[in-house]
C-alpha positions as CSV (number, residue, x, y, z in Angstrom):
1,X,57.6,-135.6,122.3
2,X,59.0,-132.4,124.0
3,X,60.8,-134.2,127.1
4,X,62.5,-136.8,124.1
5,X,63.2,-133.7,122.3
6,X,64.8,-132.2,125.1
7,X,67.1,-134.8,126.5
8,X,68.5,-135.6,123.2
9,X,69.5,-132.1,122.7
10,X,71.1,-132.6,126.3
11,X,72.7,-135.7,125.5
12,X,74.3,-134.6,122.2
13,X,75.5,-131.3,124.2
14,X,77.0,-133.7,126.7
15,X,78.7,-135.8,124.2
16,X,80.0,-132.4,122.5
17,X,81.6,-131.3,125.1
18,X,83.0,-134.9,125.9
19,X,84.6,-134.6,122.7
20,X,85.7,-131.3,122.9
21,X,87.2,-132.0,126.6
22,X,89.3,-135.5,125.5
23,X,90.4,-134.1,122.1
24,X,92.5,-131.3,124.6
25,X,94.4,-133.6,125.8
26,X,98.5,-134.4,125.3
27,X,99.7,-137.5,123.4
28,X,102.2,-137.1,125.6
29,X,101.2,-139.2,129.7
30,X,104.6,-137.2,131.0
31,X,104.0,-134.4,129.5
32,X,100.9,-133.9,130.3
33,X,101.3,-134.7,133.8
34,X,103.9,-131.5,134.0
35,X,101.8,-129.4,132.1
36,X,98.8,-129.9,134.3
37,X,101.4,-129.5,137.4
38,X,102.8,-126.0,136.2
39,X,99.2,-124.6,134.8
40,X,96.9,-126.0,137.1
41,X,95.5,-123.3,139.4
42,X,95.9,-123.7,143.2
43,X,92.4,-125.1,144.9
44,X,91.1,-123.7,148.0
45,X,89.6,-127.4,148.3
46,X,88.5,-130.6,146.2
47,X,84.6,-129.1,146.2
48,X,85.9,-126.1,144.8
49,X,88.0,-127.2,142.1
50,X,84.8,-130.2,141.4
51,X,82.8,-126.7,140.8
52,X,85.3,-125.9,137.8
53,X,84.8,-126.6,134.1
54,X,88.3,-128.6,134.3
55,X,87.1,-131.1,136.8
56,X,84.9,-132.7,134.3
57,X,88.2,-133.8,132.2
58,X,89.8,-134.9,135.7
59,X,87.3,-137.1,135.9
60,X,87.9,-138.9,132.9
61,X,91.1,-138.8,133.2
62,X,91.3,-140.1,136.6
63,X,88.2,-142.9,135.9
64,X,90.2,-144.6,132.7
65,X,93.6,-145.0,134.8
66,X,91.3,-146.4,137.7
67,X,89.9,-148.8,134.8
68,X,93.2,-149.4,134.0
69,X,93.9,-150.7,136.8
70,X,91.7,-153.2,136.8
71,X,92.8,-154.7,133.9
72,X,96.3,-155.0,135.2
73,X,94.9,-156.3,138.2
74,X,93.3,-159.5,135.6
75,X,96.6,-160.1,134.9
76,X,97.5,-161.7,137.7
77,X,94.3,-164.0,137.2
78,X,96.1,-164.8,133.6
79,X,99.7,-165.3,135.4
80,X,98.1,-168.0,137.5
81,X,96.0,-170.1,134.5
82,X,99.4,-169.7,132.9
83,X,101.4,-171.4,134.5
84,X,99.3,-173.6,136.3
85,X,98.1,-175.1,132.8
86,X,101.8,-175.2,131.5
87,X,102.2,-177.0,134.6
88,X,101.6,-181.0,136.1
89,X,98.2,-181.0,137.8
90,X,99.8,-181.7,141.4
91,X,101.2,-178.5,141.2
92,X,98.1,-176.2,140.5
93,X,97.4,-175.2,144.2
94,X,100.6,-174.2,144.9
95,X,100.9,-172.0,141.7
96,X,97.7,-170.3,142.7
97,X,98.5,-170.0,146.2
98,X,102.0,-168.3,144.9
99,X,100.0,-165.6,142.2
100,X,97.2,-165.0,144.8
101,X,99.7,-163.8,147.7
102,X,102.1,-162.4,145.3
103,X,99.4,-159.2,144.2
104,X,98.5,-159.0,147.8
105,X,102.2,-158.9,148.8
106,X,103.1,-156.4,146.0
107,X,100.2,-154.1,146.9
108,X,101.1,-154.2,150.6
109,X,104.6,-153.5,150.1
110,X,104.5,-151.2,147.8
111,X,102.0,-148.9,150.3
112,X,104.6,-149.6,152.7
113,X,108.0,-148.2,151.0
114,X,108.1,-148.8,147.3
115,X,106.0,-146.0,146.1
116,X,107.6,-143.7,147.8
117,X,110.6,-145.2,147.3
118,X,109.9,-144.9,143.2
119,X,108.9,-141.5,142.9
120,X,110.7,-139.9,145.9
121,X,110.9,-136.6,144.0
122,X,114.3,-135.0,144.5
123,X,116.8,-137.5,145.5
124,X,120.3,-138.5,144.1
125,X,119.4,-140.1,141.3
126,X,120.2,-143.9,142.1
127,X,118.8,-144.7,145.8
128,X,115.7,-143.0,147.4
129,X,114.1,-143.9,150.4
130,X,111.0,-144.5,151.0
131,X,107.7,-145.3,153.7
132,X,103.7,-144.7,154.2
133,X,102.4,-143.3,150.9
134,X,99.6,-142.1,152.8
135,X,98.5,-138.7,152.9
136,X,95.8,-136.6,154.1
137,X,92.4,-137.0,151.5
138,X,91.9,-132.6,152.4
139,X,95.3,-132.2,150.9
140,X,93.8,-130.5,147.8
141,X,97.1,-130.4,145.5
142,X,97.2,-134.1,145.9
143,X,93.5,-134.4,144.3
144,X,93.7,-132.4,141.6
145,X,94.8,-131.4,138.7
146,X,97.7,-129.3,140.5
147,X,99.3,-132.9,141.2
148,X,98.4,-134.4,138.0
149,X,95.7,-135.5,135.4
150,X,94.7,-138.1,138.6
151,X,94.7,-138.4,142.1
152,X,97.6,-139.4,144.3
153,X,95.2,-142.5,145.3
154,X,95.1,-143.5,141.4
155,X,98.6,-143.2,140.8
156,X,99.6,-145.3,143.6
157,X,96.6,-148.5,143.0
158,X,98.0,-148.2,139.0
159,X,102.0,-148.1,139.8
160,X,101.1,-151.4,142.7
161,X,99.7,-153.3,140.1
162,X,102.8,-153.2,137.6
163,X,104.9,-153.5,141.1
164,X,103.6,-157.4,141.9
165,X,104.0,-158.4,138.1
166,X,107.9,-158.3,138.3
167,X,107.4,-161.0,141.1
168,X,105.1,-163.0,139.2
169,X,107.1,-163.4,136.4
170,X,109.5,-165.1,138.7
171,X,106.9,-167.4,139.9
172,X,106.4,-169.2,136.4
173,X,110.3,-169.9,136.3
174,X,110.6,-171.2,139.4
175,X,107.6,-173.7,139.6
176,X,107.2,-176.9,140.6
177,X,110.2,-177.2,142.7
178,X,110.8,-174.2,145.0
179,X,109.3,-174.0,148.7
180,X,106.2,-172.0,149.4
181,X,107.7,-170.2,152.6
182,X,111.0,-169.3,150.8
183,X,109.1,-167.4,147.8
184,X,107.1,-165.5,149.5
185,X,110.3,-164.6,151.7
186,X,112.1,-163.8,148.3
187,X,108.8,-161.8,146.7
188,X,108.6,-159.4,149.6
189,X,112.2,-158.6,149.5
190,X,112.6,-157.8,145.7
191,X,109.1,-156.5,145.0
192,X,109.7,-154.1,148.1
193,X,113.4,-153.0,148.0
194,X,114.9,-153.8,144.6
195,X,112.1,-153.1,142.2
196,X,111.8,-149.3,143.6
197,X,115.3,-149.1,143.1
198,X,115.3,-149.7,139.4
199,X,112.2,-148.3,138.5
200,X,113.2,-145.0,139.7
201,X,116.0,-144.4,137.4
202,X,113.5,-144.1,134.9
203,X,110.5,-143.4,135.8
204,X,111.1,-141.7,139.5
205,X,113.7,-139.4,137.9
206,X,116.9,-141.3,138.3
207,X,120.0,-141.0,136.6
208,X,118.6,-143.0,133.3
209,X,115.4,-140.4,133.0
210,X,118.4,-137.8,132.9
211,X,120.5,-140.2,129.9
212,X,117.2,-140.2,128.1
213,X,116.7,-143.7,128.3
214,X,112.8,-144.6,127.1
215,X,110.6,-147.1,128.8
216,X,107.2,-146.3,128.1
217,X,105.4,-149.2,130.1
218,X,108.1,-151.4,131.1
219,X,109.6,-153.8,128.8
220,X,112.8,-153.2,130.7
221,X,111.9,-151.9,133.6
222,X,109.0,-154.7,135.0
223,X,109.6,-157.2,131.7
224,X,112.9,-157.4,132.1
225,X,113.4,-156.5,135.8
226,X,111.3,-160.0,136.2
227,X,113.4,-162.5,133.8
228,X,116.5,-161.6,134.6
229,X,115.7,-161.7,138.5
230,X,113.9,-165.5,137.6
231,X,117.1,-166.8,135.6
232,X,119.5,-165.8,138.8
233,X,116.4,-167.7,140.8
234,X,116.4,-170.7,138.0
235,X,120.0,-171.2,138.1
236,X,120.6,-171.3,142.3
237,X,117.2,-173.5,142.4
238,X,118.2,-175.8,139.5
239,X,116.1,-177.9,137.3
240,X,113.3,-179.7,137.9
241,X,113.3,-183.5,138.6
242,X,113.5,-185.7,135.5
243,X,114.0,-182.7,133.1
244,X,117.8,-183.4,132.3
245,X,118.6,-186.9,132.1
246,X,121.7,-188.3,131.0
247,X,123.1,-185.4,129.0
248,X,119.2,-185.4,127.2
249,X,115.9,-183.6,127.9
250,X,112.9,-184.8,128.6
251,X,110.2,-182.4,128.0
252,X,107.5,-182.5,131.0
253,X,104.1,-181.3,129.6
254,X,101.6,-178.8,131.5
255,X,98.3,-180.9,132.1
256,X,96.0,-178.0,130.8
257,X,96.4,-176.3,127.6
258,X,92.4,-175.0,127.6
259,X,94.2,-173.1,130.9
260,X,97.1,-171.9,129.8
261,X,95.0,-170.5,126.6
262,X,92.6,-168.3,128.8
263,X,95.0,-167.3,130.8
264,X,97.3,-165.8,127.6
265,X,94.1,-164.5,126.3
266,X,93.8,-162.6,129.8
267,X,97.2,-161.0,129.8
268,X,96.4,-159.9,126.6
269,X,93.5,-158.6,127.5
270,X,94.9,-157.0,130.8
271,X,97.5,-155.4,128.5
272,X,95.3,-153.0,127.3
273,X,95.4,-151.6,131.1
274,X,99.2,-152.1,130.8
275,X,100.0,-150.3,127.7
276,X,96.8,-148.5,127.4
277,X,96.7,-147.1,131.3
278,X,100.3,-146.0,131.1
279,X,99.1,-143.2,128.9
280,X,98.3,-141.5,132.2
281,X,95.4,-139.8,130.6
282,X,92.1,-140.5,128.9
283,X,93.5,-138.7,125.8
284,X,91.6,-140.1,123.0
285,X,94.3,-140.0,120.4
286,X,97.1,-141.7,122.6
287,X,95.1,-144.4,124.2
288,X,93.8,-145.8,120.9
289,X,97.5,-145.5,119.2
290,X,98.6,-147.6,122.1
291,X,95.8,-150.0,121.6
292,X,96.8,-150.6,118.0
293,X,100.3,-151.0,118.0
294,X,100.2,-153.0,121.3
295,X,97.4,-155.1,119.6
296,X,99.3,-155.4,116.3
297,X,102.7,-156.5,118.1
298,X,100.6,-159.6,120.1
299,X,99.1,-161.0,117.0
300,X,102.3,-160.7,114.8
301,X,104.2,-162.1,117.7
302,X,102.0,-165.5,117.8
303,X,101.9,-165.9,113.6
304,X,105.8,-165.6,113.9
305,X,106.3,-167.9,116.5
306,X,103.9,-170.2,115.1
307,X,106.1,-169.7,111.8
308,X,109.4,-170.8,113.6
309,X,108.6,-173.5,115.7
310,X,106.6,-175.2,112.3
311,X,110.2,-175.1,110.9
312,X,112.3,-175.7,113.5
313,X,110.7,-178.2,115.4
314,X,108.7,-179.2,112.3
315,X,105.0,-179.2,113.9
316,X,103.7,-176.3,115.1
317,X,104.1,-176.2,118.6
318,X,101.0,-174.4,120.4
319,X,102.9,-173.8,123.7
320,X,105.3,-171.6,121.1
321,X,102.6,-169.5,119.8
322,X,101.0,-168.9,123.4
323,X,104.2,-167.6,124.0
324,X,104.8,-165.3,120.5
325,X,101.3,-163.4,121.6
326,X,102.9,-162.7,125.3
327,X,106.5,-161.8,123.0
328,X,104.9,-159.2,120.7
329,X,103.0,-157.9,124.1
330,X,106.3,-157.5,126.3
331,X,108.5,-156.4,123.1
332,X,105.6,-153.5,122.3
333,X,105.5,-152.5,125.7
334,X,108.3,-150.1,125.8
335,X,107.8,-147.8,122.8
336,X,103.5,-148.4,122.1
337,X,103.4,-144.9,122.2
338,X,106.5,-143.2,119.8
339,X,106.7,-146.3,117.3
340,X,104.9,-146.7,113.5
341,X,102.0,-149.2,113.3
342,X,104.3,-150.9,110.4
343,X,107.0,-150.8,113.3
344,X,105.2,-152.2,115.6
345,X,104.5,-155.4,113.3
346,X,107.9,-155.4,112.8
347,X,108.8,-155.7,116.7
348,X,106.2,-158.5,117.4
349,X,107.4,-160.6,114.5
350,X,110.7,-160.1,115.8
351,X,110.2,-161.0,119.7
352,X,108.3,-164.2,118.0
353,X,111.0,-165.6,116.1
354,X,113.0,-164.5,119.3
355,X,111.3,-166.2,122.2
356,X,111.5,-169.4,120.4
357,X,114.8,-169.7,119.5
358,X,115.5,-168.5,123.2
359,X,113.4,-171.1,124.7
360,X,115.3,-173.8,123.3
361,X,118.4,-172.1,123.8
362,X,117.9,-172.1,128.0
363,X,116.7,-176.1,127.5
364,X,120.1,-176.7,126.1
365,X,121.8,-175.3,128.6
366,X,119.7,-176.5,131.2
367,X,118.1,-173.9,132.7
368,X,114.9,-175.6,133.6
369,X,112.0,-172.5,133.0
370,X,108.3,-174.7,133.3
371,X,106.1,-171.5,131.2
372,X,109.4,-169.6,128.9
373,X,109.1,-166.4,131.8
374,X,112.5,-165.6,130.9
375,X,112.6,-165.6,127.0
376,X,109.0,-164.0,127.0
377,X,109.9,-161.6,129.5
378,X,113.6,-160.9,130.0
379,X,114.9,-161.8,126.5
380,X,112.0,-159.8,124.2
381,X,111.9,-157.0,127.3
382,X,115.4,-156.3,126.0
383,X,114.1,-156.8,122.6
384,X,112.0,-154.2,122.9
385,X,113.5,-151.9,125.2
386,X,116.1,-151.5,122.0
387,X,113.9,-151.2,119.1
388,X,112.8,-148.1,120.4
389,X,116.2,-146.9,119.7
390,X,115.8,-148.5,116.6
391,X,112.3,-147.5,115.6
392,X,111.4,-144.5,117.6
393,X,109.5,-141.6,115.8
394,X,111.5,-139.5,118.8
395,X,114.8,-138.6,117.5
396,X,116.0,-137.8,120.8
397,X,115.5,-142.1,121.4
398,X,119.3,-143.2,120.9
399,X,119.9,-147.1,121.1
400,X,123.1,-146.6,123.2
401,X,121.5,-144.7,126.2
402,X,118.8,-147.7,125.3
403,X,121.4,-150.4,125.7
404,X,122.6,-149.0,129.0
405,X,119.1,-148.6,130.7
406,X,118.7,-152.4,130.2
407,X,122.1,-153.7,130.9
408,X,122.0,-151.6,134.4
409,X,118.2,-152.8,134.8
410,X,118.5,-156.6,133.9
411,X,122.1,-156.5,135.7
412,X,120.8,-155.1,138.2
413,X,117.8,-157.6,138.8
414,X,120.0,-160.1,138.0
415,X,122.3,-160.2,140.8
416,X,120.2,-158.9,143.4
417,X,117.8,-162.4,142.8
418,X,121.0,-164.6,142.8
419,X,121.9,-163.1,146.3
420,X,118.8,-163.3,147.6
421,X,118.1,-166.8,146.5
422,X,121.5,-167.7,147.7
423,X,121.0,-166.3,151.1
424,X,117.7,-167.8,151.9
425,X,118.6,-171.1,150.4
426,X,121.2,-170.6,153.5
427,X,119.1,-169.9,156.0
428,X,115.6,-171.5,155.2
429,X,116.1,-173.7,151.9
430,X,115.3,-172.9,148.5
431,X,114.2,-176.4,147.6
432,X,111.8,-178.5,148.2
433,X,112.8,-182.3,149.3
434,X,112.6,-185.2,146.6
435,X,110.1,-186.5,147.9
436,X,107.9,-183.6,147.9
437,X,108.6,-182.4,144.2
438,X,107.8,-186.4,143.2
439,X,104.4,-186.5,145.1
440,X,103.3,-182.8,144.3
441,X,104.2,-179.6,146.4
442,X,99.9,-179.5,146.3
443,X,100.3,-181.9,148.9
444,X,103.4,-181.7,150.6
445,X,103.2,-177.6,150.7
446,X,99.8,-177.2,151.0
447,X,97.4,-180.5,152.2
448,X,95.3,-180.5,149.3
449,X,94.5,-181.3,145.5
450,X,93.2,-179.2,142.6
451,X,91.6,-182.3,141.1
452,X,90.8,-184.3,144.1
453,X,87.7,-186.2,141.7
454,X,90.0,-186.6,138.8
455,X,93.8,-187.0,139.2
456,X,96.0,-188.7,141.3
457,X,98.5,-186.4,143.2
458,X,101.2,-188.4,142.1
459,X,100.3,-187.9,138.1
């Protein structure tokens, strides 16, 4: 009876000082971050500082970005059901293929110059270079709280997440029709040159962090970064096969909604991570206001899309509302942390009504786009990049430095990915043959079939 005694009594002392430790914490990840890099004592070593009362919070700090992490990580898993599922059947290999080596192509190139290349510290505000992010594990202000609220091993695995996302979102727009080789080719170059380059104006310090512009978790800067870069793709690549007939479209359905479903409900989950991670602290009080309002912009997103497509197209279209809950998600992502719950509502019933309208918009035009990447992600990324100039609780948010932030972004992204498709189109070919898309690039990319037992490659 003693000993249960006893380790209660421990337990709840624990938990006390759990909450006592969290509660300290900024709302504020950037903040924070300085704070902790102005304050924070200098270590003799990492055992030392571990022997400190503040290492406990460090901990938890450091362990909920890790976690983080991981849930961006799932959602490349939900990028691949996506569009696989919004996709033909003989396509499913290759779109797996693509997602797979895109997060193992981000990570790697990101270690290799972008991170660097993102946060280079003091540099001229527009182009840093970059290379190795590694450093030495005994160099104590690196794995402490004299660097930050986390290691420099955490911030890097977090940041290389986000970096392959802005490649994947290209993926989705370009499927079914684009050659293996040549993406890859195209995914090392903008995930390792072009996305550091944007990202820093922001977050690395850049000329835009100094205009004031606001991107909390990237609706701009990895939302937008990615649409913009897959409608330059879209429009060198052209449409798919059989799309565009005779002045009139012909809709070509994905051959698994059950797919596509899980794979939305795993972005959403893996937003969390996203929004929740970007925080940049365990701080109780930020990361559950995130939650909310990112949470609250997803479902109001799919009810609005939902909505829109019943009257427009006069059925309600499921594809639609798949795409509203990925809306509200992108459109949240930029201000989850300085806009009102009501706010937030507001901005996820807006990127709903948004991406529809969008989506049929880019079919009339003819910009062939197999999952909506381009309305979900570059359309309601602006979206939402400007209703924090619109709803911020920050006075300092001004919708004219917003506006600029994603016209230089998106621009930027733009023409970069009509260049480089352009140029490798040149030199290796952007396309597949007819012959190829008509049979399935499963087999003539790859030699193989996602449903060997149930569908014909040519279905």
């Amino acid at each position: 009876m003693k000993n249960w005694l006893f380790n209660l009594t421990r337990m709840l002392k624990c938990l006390c000082v759990f909450g006592v430790l969290t509660a300290t914490v900024p709302i504020f990840a950037q903040e924070a971050a300085e704070t902790a890099a102005e304050e924070a004592p200098a270590y003799e070593s990492y055992e030392a500082f571990a022997e400190t009362p503040a290492f406990a919070l460090f901990t938890v700090n450091n362990l909920w970005i890790l976690i983080s992490a991981m849930f961006v990580f799932l959602m490349h898993l939900g990028f691949a059901s996506v569009e696989s599922g919004l996709a033909r059947s003989k396509n499913t290999v290759n779109i797996l293929y693509k997602n797979v080596l895109i997060a193992c192509i981000g990570i790697i190139t990101y270690a290799l110059w972008g991170f660097n290349a993102m946060y280079p510290g003091e540099f001229n505000g527009w182009l840093a270079s970059g290379s190795w992010f590694g450093v030495s594990n005994d160099d104590v202000s690196l794995m402490t709280d004299s660097y930050a609220a986390y290691t420099w091993w955490t911030d890097f695995i977090f940041q290389a997440m986000f970096a392959a996302t802005a490649a994947t979102i290209v993926s989705g727009a370009v499927a079914e029709r684009i050659k293996f080789g040549s993406f890859l080719i195209y995914s090392v170059l903008l995930v390792m040159f072009v996305y550091p380059m944007t990202g820093s104006w922001k977050w690395g310090g850049g000329w835009l962090d100094a205009k004031g512009f606001y991107d909390f978790a990237g609706s701009t800067l990895v939302h937008g970064f990615g649409g913009f870069a897959a409608l330059a793709a879209v429009m060198v690549l052209g449409p798919r096969l059989g799309k565009y007939v005779n002045g009139k479209l012909h809709p070509i359905l994905g051959h698994s909604m059950p797919l596509a479903t899980a794979g939305v409900m795993l972005l959403w989950l893996g937003w969390y991570g996203f929004n929740g991670g970007s925080v940049l602290s365990a701080d109780p009080r930020g990361v559950s206001y995130v939650f909310v309002t990112t949470t609250l912009a997803a479902a109001a997103g799919a009810v609005a899309a939902t909505l829109t497509s019943w009257i427009v197209l006069k059925k309600p279209d499921f594809s639609m509302g798949l795409n509203g809950i990925l809306a509200g998600l992108v459109g949240i992502t930029a201000g989850a942390d300085t806009v009102s719950m009501a706010a937030s509502l507001i901005i996820g019933i807006i990127a709903g009504i948004i991406v529809v309208f969008s989506i049929i918009f880019f079919d009339k035009i003819k910009i062939d786009d197999p999952v909506g990447a381009i309305s979900v992600h570059g359309v309601c990324g602006v979206w939402g990049t400007l209703a924090v100039g619109i709803f911020s609780l920050n006075e300092e948010h001004s919708f004219g430095v917003q506006l600029i932030g994603c016209v230089a972004v998106c621009v930027t992204a733009f023409v970069a990915s009509f260049i480089l498709s352009l140029v490798i189109k040149a030199i290796f070919g952007l396309r597949v043959s007819a012959e190829e898309e008509t049979e399935g690039l499963d087999i003539g990319e790859h030699g193989n079939e996602a449903y060997p037992d149930f569908t014909p490659a040519h279905k």
